[in-house]
N, C-alpha and C positions, 0 to 999 in steps of 0.2 A: 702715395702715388698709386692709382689704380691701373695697371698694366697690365691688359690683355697678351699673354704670351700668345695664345692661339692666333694673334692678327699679325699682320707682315709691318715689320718695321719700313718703312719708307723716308730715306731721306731726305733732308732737303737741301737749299743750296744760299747759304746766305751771307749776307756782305756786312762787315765790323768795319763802324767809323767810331775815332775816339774823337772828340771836341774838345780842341784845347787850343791856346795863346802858348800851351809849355811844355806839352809833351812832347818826346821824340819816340823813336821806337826804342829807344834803349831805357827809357825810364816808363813809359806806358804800361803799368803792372795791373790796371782796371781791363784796359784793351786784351793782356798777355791774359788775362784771368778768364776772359769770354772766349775767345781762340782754343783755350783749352778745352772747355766744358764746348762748345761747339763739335769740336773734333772728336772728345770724348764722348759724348751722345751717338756718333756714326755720322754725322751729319758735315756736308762737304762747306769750308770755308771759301766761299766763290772769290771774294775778295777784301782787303784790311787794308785801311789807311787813317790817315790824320787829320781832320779837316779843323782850319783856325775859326773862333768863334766868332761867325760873320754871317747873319742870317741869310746873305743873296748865296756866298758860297755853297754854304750848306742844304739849300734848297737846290740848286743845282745837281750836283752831288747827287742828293735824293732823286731829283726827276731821269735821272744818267740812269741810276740801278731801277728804280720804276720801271724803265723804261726797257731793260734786257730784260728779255723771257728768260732767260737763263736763272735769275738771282728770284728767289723766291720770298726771301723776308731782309731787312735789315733791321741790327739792332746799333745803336748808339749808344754812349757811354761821355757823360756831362754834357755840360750846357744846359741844366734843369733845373738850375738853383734861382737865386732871386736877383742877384747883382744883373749890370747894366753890359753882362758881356754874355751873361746866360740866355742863349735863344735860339736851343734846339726847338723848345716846343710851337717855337712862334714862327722857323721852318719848316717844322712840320704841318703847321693851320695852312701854310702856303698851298701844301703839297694834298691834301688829305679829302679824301671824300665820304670817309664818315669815322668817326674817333669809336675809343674801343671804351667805353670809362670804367668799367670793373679793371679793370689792369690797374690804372694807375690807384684805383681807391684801395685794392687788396696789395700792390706793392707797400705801401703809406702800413696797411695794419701789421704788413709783414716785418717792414721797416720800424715799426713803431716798438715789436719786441725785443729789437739791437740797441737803438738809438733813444726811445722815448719819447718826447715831442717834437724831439727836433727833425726830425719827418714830414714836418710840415711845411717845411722848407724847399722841397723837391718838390719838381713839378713833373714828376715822370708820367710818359702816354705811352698809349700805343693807337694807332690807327691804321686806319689801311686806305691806302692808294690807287687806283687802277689795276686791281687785283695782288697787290702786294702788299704783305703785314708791314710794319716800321715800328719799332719798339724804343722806347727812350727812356734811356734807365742814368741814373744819377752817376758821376763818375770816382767817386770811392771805391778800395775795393771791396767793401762791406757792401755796398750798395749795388753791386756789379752779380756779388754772390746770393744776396738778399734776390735781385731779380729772375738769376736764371735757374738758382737750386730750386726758388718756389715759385715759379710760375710759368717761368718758359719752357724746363725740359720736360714737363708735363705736355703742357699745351702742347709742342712743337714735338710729341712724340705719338706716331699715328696711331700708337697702342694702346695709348690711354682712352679710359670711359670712364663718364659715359661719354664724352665728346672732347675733342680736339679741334685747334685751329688747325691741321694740316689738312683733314677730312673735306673740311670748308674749301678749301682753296680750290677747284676745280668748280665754286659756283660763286664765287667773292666778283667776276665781271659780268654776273648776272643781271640784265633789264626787267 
């Protein structure tokens, strides 16, 4: 990580949804793992829930936090895999006005030195929304920590250089 101490840390403000048919909050250990590292960064957890894997739900959902100027990025946690219930990412093409695709191809190589090929299996994004990042990371907790130790607390920390998504975000509803 390259972190400018001389630059002001700026938090951000972001909303955890897990995707699942089976999790509660008491066994949600992917969900508990990103709340950590969230909080642990400095950064404010605006809000956390469960949303079942149902692409109209889940685009809702997304279009709700989109939609508060308050919530700066969302990240999600399953629904990225290949079966016929996984479809986060296919909530997210709903919502999304331009996809991010180094994320998900650097999650996959990051991924790839845990798991091996089986990496190829997640279909993790990130895009952005009407000025809001959304991030879609597999919902293991390998896969939970594989996204945000290498890629997000980087990105989503405004000290890092030579560039960060936080920096960006005051011109992401740019014409």
């Amino acid at each position: 990580m390259a972190i400018d101490e001389t630059r002001e840390f700026k938090p951000i403000r972001i909303a955890l949804v897990t995707v699942s048919d089976t999790r509660t909050a008491e066994n949600d250990t992917s969900g508990d793992i990103l709340a950590e590292r969230i909080r642990g960064a400095g950064h404010t957890l605006a809000e956390r829930v469960i949303e079942v894997d149902d692409a109209t739900a889940l685009e809702a959902r997304f279009n709700a936090w989109i939609d508060d100027a308050s919530i700066d990025a969302i990240v999600s946690t399953g629904g990225t895999g290949l079966t016929g219930r996984d479809v986060t990412p296919e909530a997210l093409a709903r919502v999304q006005d331009k996809e991010i695709p180094g994320f998900g191809e650097l999650f996959r190589f990051l991924s790839y030195q845990t798991i091996g090929t089986s990496t190829v299996q997640s279909r993790a994004l990130a895009v952005v929304a009407r000025g809001t990042y959304l991030f879609a990371l597999p919902g293991s907790n390998g896969a939970v920590k594989d996204g945000w130790d290498g890629i997000l607390a980087e990105q989503l920390d405004s000290r890092n250089r030579p560039c960060n998504f936080v920096e960006l975000m005051p011109r992401l509803k740019e014409v």
